[in-house]
C-alpha positions as semicolon CSV with decimal commas, in nm:
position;residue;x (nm);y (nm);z (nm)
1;X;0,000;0,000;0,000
2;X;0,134;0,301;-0,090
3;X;0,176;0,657;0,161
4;X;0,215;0,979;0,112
5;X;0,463;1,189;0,280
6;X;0,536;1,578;0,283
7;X;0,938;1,611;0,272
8;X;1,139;1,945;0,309
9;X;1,507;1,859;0,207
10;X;1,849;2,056;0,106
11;X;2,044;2,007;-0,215
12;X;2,461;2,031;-0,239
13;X;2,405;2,408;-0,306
14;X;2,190;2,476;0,015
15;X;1,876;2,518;-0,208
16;X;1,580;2,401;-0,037
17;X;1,330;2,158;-0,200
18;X;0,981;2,078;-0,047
19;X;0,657;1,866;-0,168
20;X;0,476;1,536;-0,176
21;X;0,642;1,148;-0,284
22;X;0,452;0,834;-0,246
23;X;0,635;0,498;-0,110
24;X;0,572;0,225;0,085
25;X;0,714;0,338;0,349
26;X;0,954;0,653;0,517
27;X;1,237;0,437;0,460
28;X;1,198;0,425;0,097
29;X;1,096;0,797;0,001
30;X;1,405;0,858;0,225
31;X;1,620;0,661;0,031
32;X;1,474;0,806;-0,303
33;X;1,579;1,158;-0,214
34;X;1,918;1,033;-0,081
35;X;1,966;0,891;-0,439
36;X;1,853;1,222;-0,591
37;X;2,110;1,393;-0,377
38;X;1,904;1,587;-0,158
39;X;1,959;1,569;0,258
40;X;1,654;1,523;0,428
41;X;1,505;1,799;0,690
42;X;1,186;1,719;0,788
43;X;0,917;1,436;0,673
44;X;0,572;1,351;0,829
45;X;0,329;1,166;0,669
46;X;-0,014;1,267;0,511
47;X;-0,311;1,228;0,685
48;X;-0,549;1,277;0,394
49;X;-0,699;0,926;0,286
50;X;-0,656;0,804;-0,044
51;X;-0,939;0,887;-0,288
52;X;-1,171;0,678;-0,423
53;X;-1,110;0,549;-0,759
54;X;-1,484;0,538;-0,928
55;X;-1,509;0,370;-1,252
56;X;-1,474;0,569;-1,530
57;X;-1,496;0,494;-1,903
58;X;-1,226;0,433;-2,129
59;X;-1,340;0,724;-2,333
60;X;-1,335;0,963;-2,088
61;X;-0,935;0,856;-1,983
62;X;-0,862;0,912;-2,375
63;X;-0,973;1,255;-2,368
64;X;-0,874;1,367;-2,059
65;X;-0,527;1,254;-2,168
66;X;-0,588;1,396;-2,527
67;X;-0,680;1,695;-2,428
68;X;-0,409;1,730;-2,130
69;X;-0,126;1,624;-2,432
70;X;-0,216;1,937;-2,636
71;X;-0,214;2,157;-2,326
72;X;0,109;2,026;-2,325
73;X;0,258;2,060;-2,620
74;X;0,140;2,412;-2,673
75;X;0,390;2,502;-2,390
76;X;0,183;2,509;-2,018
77;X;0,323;2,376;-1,757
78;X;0,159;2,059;-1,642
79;X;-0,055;2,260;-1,331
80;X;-0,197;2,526;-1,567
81;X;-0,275;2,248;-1,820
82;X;-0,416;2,049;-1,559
83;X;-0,657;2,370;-1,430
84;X;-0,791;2,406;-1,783
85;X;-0,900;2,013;-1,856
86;X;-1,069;2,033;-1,519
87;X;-1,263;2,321;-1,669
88;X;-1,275;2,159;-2,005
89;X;-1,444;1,851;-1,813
90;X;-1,682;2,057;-1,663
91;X;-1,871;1,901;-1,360
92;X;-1,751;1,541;-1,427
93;X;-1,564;1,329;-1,177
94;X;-1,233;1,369;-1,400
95;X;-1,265;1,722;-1,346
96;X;-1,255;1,642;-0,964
97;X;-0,953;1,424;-1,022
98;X;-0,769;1,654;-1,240
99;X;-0,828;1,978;-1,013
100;X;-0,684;1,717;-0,708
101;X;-0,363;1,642;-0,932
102;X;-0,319;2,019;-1,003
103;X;-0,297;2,048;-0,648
104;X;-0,091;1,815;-0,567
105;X;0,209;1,901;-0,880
106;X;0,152;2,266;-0,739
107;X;0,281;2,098;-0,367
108;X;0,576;1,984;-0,556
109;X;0,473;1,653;-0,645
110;X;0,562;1,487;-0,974
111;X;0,289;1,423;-1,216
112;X;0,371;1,066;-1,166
113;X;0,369;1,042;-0,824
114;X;-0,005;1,240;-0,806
115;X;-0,090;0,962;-1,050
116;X;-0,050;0,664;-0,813
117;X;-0,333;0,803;-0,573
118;X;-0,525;0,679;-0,857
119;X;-0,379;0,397;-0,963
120;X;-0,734;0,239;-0,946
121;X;-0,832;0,457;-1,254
122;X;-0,521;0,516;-1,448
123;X;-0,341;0,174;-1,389
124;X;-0,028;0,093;-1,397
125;X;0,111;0,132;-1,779
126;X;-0,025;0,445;-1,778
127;X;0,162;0,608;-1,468
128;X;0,433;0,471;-1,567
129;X;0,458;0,578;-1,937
130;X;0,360;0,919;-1,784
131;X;0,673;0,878;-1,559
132;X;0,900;0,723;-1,809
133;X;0,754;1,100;-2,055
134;X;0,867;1,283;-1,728
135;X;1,215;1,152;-1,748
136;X;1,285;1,183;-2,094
137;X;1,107;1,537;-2,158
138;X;0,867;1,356;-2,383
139;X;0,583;1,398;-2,160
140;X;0,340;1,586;-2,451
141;X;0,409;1,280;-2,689
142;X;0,372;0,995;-2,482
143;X;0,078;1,130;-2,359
144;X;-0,032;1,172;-2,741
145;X;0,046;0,810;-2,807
146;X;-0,121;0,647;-2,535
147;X;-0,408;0,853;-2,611
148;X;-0,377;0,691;-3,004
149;X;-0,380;0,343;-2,802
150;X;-0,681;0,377;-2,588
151;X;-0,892;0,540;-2,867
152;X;-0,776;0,235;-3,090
153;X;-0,886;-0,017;-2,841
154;X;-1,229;0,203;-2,783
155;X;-1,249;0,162;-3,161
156;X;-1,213;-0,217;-3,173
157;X;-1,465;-0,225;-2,856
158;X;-1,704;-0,009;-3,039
159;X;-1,695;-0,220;-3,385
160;X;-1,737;-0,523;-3,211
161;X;-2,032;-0,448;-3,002
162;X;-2,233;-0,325;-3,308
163;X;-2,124;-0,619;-3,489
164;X;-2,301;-0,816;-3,187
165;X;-2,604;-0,626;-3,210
166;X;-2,813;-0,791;-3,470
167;X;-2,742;-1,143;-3,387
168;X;-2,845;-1,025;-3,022
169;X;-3,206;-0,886;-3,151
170;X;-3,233;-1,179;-3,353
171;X;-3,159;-1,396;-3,093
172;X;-3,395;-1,211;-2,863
173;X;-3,702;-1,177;-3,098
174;X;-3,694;-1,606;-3,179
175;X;-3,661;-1,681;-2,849
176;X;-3,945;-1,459;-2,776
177;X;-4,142;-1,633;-3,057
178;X;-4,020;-1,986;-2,912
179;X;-4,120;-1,969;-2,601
180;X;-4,470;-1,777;-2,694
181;X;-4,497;-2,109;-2,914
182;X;-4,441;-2,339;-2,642
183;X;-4,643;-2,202;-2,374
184;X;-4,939;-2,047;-2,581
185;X;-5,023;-2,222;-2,912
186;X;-4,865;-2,617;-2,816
187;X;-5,097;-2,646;-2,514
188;X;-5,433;-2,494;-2,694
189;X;-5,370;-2,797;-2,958
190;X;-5,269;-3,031;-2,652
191;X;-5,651;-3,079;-2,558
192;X;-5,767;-3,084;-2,898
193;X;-5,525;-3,363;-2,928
194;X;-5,640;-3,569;-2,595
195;X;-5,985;-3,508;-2,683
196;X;-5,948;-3,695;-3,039
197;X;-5,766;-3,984;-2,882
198;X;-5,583;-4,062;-3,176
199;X;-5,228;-4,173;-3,111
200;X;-4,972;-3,920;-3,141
201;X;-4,645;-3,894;-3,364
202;X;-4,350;-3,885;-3,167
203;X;-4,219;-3,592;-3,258
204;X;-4,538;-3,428;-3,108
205;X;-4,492;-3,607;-2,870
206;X;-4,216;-3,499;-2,732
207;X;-4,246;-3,144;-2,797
208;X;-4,572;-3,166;-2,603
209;X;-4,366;-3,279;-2,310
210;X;-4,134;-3,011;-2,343
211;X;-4,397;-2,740;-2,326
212;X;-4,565;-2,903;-2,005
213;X;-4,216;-2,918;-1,844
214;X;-4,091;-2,624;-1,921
215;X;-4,178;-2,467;-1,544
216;X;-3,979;-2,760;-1,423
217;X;-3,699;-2,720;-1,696
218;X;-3,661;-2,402;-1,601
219;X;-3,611;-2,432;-1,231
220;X;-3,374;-2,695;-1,334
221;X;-3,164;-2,503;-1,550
222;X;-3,142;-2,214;-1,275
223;X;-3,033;-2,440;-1,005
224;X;-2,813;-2,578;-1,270
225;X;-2,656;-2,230;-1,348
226;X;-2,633;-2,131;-1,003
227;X;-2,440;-2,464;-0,869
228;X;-2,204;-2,416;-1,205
229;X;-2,121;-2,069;-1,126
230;X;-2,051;-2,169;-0,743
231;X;-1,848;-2,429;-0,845
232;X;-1,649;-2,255;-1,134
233;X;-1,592;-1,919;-0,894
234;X;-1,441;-2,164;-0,625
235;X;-1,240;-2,314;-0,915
236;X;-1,095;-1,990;-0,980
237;X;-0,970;-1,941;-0,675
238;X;-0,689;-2,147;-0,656
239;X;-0,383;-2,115;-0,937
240;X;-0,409;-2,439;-1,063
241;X;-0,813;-2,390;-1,117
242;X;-0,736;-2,058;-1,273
243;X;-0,445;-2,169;-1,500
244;X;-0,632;-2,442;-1,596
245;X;-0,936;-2,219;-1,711
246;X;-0,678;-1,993;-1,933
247;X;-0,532;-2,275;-2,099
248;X;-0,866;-2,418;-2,211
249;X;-0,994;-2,048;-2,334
250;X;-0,668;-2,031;-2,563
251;X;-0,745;-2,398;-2,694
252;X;-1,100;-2,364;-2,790
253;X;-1,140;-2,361;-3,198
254;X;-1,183;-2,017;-3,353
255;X;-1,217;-1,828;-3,037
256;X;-0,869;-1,950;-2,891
257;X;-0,646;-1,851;-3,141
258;X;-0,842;-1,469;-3,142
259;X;-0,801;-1,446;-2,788
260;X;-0,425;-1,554;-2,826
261;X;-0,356;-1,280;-3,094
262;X;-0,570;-1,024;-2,904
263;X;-0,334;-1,024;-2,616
264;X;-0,056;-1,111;-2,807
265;X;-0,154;-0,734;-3,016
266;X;-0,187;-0,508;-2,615
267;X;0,160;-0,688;-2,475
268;X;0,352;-0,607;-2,797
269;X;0,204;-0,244;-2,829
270;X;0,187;-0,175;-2,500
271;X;0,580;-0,265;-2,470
272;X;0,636;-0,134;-2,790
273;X;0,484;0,199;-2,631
274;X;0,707;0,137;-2,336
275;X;1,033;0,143;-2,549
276;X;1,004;0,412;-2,718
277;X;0,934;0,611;-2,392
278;X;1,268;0,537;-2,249
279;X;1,132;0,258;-2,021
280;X;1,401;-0,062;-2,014
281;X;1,295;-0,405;-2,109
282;X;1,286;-0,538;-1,794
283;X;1,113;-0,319;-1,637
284;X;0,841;-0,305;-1,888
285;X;0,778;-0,615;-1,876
286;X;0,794;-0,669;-1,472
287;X;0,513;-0,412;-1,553
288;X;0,307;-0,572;-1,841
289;X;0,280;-0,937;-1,615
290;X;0,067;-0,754;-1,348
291;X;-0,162;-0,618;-1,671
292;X;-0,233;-0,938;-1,794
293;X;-0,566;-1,113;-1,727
294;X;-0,469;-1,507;-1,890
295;X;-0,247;-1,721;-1,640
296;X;-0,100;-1,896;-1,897
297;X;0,061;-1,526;-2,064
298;X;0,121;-1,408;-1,719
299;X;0,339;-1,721;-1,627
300;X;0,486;-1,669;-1,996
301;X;0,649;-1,300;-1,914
302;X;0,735;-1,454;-1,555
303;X;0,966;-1,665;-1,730
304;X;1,066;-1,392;-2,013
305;X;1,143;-1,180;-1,710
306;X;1,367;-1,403;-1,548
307;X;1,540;-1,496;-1,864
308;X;1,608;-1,109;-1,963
309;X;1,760;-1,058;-1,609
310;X;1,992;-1,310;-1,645
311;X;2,085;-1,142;-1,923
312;X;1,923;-1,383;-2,213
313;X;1,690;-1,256;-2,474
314;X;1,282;-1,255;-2,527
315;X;1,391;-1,452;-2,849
316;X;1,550;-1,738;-2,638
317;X;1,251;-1,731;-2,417
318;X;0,971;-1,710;-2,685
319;X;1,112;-2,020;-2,915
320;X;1,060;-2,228;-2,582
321;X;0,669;-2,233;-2,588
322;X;0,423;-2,332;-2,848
323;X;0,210;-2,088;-2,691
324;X;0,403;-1,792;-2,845
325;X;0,292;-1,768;-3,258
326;X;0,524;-1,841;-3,486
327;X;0,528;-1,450;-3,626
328;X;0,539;-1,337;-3,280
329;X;0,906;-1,510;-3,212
330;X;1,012;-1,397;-3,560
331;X;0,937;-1,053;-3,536
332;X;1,074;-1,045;-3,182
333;X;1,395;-1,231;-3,336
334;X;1,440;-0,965;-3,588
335;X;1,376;-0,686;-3,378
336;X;1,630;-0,774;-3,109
337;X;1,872;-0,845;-3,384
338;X;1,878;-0,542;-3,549
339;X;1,817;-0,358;-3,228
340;X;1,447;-0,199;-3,313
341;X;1,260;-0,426;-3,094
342;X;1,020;-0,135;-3,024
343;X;0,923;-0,081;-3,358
344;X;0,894;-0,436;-3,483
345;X;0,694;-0,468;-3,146
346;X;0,491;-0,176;-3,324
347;X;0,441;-0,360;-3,642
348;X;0,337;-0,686;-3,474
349;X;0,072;-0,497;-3,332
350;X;-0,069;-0,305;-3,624
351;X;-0,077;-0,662;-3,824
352;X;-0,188;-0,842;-3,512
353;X;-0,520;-0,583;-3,477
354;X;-0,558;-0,595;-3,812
355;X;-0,599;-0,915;-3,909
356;X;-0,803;-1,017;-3,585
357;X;-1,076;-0,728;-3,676
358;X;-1,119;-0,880;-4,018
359;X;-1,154;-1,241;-3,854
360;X;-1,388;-1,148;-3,594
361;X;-1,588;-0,931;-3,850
362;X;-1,599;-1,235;-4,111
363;X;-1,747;-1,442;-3,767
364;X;-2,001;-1,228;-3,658
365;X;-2,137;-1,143;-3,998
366;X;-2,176;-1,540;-4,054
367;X;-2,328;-1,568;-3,677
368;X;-2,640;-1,371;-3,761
369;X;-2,731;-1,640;-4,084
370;X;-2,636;-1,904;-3,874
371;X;-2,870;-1,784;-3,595
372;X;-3,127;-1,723;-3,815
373;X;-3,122;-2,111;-3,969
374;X;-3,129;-2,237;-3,632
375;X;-3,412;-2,026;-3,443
376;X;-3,604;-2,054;-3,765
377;X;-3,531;-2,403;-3,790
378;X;-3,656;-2,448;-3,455
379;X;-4,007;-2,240;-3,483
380;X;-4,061;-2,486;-3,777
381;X;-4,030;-2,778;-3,604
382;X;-4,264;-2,667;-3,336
383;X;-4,533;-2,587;-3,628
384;X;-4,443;-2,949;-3,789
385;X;-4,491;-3,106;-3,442
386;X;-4,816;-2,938;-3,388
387;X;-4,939;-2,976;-3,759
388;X;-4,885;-3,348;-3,796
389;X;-5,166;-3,447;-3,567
390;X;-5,390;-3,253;-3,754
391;X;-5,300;-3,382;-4,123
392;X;-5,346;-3,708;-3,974
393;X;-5,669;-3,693;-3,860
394;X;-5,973;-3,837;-4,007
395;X;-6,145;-3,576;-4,187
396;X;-5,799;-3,521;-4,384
397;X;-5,835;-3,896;-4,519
């Protein structure tokens, strides 16, 4: 858990410094400001509690930090640009978050550092690109570029939820119509049927018996739902339940591969990102493990990380697992090779995006047709099952 302290120390030329740092503890700000070459005067810790992080939505992070880059780069300091996206954000929480920060870099805290009270909201990649910008004097552009990233991914969230949206209403509309079938127009015919004693195919059969048990079906199916759930969160709980999960996501047909590439697409342009920003390979990737959500990755970058510190290569790592695509070690090969990792990282990416968009747009426009044949085929069989009685009855003959 992270504190804050307010610090008043002394450089070598008797200049006094004073503001705000975050650590985990007094020992370690202390030891921060000893490496910066300042001597400690006073510290005490703040008393203010850390601030809630609410949930806010992608969009509104990728203009906040839009908006706060161009501030930027038209040559405020980070305060007065901070004062105007508050106002710029009008009466949202953001605006509440960015007048806090303001106040905080005005106390003498880094941007950074006022980041990691809301760590919750921000993450981690992003405070530390912003610190990594803060280092390098690059602030304006990596702020830029992450804001290119997160309106990218909004993009590719966007496109895919419309895509979703007419296989949803048909979904919704035929299983409206099903179950209108089944518990409206099958039983009216059921007494017609008792009452004529004639001896019923079995296909009507048997779709009469669905429709009578359908209360019971249903109560089944919840109980059913509710013990799976229990059982799968408990699963989850332990690392072997969890890793076991993962693996089977990333081996289910279709949908495995996708998911593979998908992540595959964030680590490389998120480390690509990282790169370029003056942040080392280690380190960026000590940072990406803690982002990812599939065991099986996360376990993948343990090892990378280990490997790298001993002073081996991603490349060395990579070739070890058939996990890793095939493009994915090449790339990585060539890029550590040549010594451009970041922007064959870069290009991974742009491919990896691009070609998973196209496959999960060729999907979901076959999912709707396919739904359609299904539900359809389905409402037909009801009408069969309901019609054969009635061909079959006397007066037909």
């Amino acid at each position: 858990m992270k504190h804050s302290y307010f610090f008043k120390a002394a450089d070598l030329s008797g200049a006094i410094h004073s503001g705000q740092r975050t650590g985990g503890n007094k020992e370690e700000v202390i030891q921060e400001l000893r490496d910066e070459g300042l001597f400690l005067l006073t510290i005490t810790e703040s008393k203010n509690k850390k601030p809630v992080n609410k949930k806010v939505k992608k969009t509104e992070i990728m203009v906040f930090t839009r908006q706060l880059a161009g501030l930027l780069s038209s040559g405020l300091q980070i305060d007065q640009a901070m004062g105007l996206v508050a106002e710029l954000l009008s009466k949202t929480y953001l605006a509440q978050v960015a007048l806090d920060l303001k106040k905080m870099v005005q106390e003498g805290t880094s941007f950074s550092q006022a980041l990691e009270h809301y760590e919750g909201l921000f993450g981690k990649i992003y405070i530390n690109l912003v610190k990594a910008g803060e280092k390098s004097g690059l602030l304006s552009q990596i702020l830029q570029q992450l804001a290119s990233t997160l309106e990218e991914e909004i993009e590719l969230q966007r496109e895919l939820i419309n895509s979703l949206i007419y296989p949803a209403l048909v979904t919704l509309v035929s299983g409206i119509a099903t179950f209108v079938m089944l518990r409206v127009v099958v039983p009216s015919f059921a007494d017609l049927f008792i009452r004529s004693g004639q001896e019923l195919p079995t296909l009507t059969r048997l779709i009469l018996g669905f429709s009578k048990n359908i209360p019971y079906l249903g109560l089944f199916l919840i109980l059913a739902i509710i013990g799976f759930t229990f059982w799968f969160v408990l699963g989850l709980q332990s690392k072997a339940g969890r890793m076991a999960w993962d693996r089977f996501q990333l081996s289910l047909p279709l949908i495995g591969p996708l998911r593979l590439r998908l992540n595959m697409a964030s680590f490389a342009r998120m480390l690509s990102l990282m790169l370029q920003s003056g942040v080392q390979l280690l380190e960026g990737i000590s940072i990406l493990k803690g982002t990812m959500t599939n065991m099986v990755l996360t376990d993948l970058l343990d090892q990378a990380e280990m490997e790298v510190r001993k002073g081996g290569s991603l490349t060395h790592c990579f070739a070890q697992h058939q996990d890793v695509p095939v493009l994915v070690k090449q790339m990585v090969g060539i890029g550590e090779e040549t010594g451009n990792l970041d922007e064959m990282l870069a290009h991974l990416a742009h491919f990896y995006e691009m070609e998973t968009r196209s496959e999960i747009k060729n999907l979901l426009s076959l999912l709707g047709p396919i739904l359609i044949l299904f539900l359809t085929g389905l409402v037909f069989l009801i009408a069969v099952a309901v019609l054969l009685p009635i061909i079959n009855a006397p007066f037909f003959d």
